[in-house]
C-alpha positions in Angstrom: -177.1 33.2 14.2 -175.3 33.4 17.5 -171.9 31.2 16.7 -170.3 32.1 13.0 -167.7 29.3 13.6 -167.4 26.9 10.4 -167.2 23.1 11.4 -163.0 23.3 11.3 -163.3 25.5 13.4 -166.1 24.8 15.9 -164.0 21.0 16.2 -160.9 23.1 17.3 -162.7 24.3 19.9 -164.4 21.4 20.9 -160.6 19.8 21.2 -159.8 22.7 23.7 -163.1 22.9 25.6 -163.5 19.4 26.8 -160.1 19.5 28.5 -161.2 22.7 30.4 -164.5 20.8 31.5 -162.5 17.9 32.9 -160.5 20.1 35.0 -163.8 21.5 36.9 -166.2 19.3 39.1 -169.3 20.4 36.7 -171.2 17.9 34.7 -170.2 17.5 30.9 -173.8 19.0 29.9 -174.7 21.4 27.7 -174.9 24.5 30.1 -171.3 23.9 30.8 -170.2 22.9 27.4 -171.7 26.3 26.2 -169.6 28.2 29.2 -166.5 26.8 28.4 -167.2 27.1 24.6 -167.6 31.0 24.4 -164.5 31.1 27.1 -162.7 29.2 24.7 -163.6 31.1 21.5 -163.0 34.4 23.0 -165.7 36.6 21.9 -167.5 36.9 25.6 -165.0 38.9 27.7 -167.2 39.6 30.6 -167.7 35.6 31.0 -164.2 35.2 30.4 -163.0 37.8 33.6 -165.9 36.0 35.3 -164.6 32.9 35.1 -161.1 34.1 35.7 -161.9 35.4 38.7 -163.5 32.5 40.0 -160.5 29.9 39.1 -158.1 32.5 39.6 -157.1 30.5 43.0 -157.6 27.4 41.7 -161.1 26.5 42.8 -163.1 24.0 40.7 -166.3 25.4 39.3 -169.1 23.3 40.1 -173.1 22.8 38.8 -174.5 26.1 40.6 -171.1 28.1 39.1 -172.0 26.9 36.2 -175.3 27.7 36.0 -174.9 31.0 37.1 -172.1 31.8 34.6 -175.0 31.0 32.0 -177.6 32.9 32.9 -175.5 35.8 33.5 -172.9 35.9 31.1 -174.3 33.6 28.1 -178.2 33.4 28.3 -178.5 37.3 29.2 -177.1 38.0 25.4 -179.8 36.0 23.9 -182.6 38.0 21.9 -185.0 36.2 24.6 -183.3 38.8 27.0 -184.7 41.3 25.3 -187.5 39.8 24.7 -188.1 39.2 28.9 -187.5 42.6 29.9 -190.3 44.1 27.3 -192.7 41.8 29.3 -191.3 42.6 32.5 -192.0 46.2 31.4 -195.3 45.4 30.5 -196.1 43.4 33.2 -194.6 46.5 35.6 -197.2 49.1 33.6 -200.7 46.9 33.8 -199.2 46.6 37.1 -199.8 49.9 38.2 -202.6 50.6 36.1 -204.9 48.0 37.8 -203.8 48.9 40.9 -204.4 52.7 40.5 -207.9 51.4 39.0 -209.0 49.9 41.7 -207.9 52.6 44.0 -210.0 55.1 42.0 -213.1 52.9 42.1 -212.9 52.4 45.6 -212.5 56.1 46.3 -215.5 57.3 44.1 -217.5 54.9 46.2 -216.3 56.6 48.9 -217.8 59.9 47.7 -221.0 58.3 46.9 -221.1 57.3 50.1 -220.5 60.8 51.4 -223.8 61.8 49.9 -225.9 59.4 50.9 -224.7 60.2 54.4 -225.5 63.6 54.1 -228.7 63.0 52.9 -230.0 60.7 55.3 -228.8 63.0 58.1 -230.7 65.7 56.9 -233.6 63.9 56.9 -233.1 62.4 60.0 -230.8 64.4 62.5 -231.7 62.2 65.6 -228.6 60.3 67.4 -229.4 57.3 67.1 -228.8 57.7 63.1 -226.1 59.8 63.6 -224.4 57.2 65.3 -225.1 54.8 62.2 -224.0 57.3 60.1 -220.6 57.4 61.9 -220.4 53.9 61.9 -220.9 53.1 58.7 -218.5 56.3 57.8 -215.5 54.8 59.9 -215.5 51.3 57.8 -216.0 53.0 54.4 -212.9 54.9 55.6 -211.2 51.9 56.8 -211.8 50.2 53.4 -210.5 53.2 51.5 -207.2 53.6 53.7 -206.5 50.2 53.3 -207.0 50.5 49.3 -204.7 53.4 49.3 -202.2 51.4 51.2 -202.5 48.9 48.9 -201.8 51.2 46.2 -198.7 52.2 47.8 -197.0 49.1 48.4 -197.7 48.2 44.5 -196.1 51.6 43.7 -193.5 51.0 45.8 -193.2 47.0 44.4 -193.5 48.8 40.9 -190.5 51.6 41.4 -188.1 48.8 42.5 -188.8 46.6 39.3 -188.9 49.5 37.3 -185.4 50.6 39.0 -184.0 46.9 38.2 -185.2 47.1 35.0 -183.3 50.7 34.1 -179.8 48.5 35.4 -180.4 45.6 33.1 -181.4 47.8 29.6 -178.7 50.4 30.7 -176.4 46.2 30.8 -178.1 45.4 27.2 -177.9 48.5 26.0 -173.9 49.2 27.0 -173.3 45.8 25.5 -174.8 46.6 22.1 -172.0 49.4 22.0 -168.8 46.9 22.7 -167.2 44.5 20.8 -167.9 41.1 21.9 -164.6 39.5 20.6 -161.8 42.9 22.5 -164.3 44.5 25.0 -163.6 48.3 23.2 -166.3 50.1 22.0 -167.4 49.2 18.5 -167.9 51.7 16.0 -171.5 52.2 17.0 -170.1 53.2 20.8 -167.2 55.0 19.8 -170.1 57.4 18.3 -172.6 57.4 20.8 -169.7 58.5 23.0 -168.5 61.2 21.0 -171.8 62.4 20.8 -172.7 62.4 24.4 -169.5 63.9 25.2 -169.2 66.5 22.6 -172.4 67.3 21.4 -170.7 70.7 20.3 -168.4 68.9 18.0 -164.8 67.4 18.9 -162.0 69.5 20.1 -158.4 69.7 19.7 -157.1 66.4 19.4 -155.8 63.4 16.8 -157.2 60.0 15.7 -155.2 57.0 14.9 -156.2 54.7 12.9 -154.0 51.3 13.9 -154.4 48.7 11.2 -153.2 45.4 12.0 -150.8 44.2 9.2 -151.9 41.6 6.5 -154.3 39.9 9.2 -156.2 38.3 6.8 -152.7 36.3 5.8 -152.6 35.9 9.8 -155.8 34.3 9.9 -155.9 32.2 6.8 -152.1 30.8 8.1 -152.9 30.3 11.5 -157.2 30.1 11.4 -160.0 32.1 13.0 -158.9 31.4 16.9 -155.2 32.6 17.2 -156.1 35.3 14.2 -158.8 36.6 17.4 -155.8 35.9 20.1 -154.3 39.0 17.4 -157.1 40.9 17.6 -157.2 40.8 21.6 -153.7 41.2 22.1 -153.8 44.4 20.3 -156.9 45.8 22.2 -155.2 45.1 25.7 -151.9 46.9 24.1 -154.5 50.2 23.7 -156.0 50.0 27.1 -153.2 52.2 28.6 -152.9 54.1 25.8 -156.6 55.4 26.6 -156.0 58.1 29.1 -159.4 60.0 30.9 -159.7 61.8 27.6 -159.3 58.9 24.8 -161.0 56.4 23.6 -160.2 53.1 22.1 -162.4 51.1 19.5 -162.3 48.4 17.4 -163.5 49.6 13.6 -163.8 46.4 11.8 -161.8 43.2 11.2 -158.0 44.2 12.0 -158.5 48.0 12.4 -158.8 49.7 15.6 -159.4 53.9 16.4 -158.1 56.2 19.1 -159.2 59.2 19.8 -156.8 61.8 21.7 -158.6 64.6 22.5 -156.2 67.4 23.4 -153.4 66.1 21.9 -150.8 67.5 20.0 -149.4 65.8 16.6 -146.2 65.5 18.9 -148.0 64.0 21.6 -150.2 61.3 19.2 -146.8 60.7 17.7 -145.6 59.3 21.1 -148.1 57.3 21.8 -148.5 56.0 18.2 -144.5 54.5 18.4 -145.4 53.7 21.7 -148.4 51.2 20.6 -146.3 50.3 17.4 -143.0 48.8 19.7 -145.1 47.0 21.8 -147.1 45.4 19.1 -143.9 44.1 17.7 -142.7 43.4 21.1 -145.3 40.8 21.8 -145.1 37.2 21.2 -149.2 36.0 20.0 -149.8 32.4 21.2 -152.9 29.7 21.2 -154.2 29.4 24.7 -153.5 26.0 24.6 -149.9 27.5 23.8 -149.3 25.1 21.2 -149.0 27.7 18.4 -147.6 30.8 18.3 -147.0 33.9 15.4 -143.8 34.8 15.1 -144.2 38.4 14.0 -146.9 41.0 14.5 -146.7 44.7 13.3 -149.1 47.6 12.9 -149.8 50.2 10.7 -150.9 53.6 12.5 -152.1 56.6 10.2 -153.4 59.9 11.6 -156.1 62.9 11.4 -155.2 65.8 13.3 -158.5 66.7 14.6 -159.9 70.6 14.3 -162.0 72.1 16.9 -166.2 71.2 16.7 -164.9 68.8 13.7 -167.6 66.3 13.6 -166.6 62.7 14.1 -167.8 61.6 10.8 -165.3 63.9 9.0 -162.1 63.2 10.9 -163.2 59.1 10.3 -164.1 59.9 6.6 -160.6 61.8 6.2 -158.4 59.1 8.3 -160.0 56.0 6.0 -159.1 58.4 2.5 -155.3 58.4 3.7 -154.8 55.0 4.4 -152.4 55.4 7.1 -148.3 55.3 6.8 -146.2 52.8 8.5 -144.9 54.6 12.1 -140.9 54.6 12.0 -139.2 55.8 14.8 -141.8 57.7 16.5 -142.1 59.7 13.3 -146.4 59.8 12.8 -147.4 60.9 9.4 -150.4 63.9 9.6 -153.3 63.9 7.3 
């Protein structure tokens, strides 16, 4: 099922969305109802920094934004996605096999030809047959230049699709390793990173294991959408945090992971108070900005990472300890 909102909360949104629509010069249809509805809810971030940056000086989205908006941002996450590109794939394969088919035929005629040609000149030498026999050689060439020609162009049609096609499963396929709701890498990603960065095992390093404080309490006090406004606040907060050798990801419901490789328990205890005050720091309000949380706090827990540690282990070891509660930049080490 694509939407996991229950009724409260799907009317909640509704409230919020139909405002939004009457702000833009788009028609109150379902195309744009579904835009604004999955900006509203939060869990499409590349439609949200879409449509962002289209309003961002204060045009009015229109039909045709509209309608690109959904088939890029909204329509392309569909299972029918997937399901296009393996026909397009298909499609790009009979493609090419028809057209090298044809080309093959058409050059074993050729060869045929060859031999009748030979024969008939050696039975009858005279110039007057040669002169058929050139003829008739100069069209059967024609034909097969112009079926090889036509067996480049499809080639050439074929490696662009095929080309397009690589962009858009490389799109799916990045997609399937980010959380829809913060834009980090899920759990899934965080691994196929690891993996493809380290396939010798990690190195030196830590991972912290940030647990957003009783967020189920958050979200049964304040509901699903300002309990997500929570869980996005947070993710921006580790952004910066994720230098060129970290990586952020969100591990389920309130719990996020960071991955520092190369640092030092001093160094992941900086950046562990670091995420801690401005967690605390931040005041978590509705976008409507009628309702706000008036409190926020994390708890961060550590593995000290050993070197070619697999990521499995360190994970294993930092969900065991639970995590501590970061004081004063003081990071407890599992």
């Amino acid at each position: 099922m694509r939407y996991s909102e229950n009724r409260e909360q799907t009317a909640e949104l509704l409230r919020m969305v139909l405002p939004m629509m009457s702000r833009h010069t788009a028609g109150f249809h379902p195309l744009s109802y579904a835009v604004w509805y999955e900006y509203v809810a939060g869990a499409n971030q590349a439609l949200k920094a879409a449509v962002d940056a289209l309003t961002a000086t204060g045009r009015k989205l229109g039909d045709s934004d509209i309608q690109e908006l959904f088939d890029r941002h909204v329509a392309m996450r569909d299972i029918e996605s997937s399901m296009r590109l393996r026909a397009r794939i298909q499609k790009v394969v009979e493609e090419v096999t028809a057209a090298t088919t044809c080309a093959s035929v058409e050059v074993g005629r050729y060869n045929d030809g060859l031999g009748v040609y030979q024969n008939r000149l050696q039975r009858d030498p005279s110039v007057a047959a040669i002169a058929e026999l050139v003829h008739g050689l100069l069209d059967d060439t024609s034909r097969v230049l112009g079926s090889t020609s036509d067996l480049q162009q499809n080639l050439q049609h074929s490696v662009q699709e095929a080309q397009r096609l690589h962009t858009e499963i490389e799109t799916v396929a990045g997609q399937a390793q980010l959380d829809p709701l913060t834009g980090l890498l899920n759990r899934r990603g965080l691994e196929q990173h690891v993996a493809s960065s380290y396939p010798r095992g990690l190195p030196l390093g830590a991972l912290l294991r940030i647990e957003i404080n009783q967020f189920s309490q958050i979200v049964d006090s304040y509901g699903h959408l300002l309990g997500d406004r929570v869980l996005t606040t947070v993710a921006q907060l580790l952004k910066p945090a994720s230098a060129e050798h970290a990586l952020a990801a969100r591990d389920s419901g309130g719990t996020f992971l960071l991955l520092l490789a190369g640092a030092t328990p001093a160094a992941a205890a900086e950046v562990a108070g670091r995420i801690r005050r401005d967690v605390e720091n931040c005041r978590i309000r509705r976008q409507d900005a009628q309702q706000s949380i008036a409190s926020v706090s994390v708890t961060i827990g550590t593995a000290i990472v050993a070197e070619g540690e697999t990521l499995g282990a360190v994970l294993a070891r930092a969900a065991s300890s639970g995590g501590s509660q970061v004081a004063g930049g003081e990071l407890p080490v599992q």
